[in-house]
PyMOL commands that place a pseudoatom at each C-alpha (Angstrom):
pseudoatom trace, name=CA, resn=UNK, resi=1, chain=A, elem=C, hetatm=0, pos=[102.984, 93.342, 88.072]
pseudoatom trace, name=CA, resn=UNK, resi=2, chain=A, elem=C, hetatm=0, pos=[101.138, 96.576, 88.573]
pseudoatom trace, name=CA, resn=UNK, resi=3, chain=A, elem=C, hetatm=0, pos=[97.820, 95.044, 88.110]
pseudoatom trace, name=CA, resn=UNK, resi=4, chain=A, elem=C, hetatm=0, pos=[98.280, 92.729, 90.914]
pseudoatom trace, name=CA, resn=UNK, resi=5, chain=A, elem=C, hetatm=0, pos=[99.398, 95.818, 93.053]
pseudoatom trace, name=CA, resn=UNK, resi=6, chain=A, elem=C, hetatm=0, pos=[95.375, 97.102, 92.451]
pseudoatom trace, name=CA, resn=UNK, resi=7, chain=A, elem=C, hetatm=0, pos=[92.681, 97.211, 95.167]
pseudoatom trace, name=CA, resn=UNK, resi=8, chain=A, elem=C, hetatm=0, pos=[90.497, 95.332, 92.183]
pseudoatom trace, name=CA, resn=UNK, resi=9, chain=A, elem=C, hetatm=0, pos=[92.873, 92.563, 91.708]
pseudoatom trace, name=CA, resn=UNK, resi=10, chain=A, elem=C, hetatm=0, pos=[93.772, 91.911, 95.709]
pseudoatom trace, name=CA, resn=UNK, resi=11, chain=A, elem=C, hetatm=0, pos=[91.340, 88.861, 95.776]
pseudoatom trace, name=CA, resn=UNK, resi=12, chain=A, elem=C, hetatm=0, pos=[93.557, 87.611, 92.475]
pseudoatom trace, name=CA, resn=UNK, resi=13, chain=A, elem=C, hetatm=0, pos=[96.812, 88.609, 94.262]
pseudoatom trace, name=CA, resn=UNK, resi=14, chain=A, elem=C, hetatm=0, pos=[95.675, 86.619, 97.328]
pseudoatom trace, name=CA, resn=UNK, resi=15, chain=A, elem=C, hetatm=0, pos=[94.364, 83.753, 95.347]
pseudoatom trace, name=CA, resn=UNK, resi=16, chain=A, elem=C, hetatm=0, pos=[97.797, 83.843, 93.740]
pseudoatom trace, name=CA, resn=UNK, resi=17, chain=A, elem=C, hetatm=0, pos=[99.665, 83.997, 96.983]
pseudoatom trace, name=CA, resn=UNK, resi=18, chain=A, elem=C, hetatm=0, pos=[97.722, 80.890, 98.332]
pseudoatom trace, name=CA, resn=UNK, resi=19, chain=A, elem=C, hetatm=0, pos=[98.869, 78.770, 95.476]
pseudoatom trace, name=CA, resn=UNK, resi=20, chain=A, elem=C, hetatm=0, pos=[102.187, 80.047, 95.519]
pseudoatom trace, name=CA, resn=UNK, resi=21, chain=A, elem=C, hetatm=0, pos=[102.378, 79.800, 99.370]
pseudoatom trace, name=CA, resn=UNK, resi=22, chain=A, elem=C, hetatm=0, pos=[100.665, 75.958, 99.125]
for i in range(1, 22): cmd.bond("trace and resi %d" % i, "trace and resi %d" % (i + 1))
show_as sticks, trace
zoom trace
C-alpha cells in the first residue's frame, strides 16, 4: 500500500483510481 502512497507511483495510483472509480 505504501508504494502507491509514492510521488513515483501517483500516475499508477491514479490510473488505479480511474478503473476502480469506472
Amino acid at each position: 500500500k505504501e508504494v502507491f502512497e509514492n510521488p513515483k507511483n501517483e500516475r499508477l495510483k491514479e490510473f488505479l483510481n480511474k478503473v476502480l472509480n469506472h
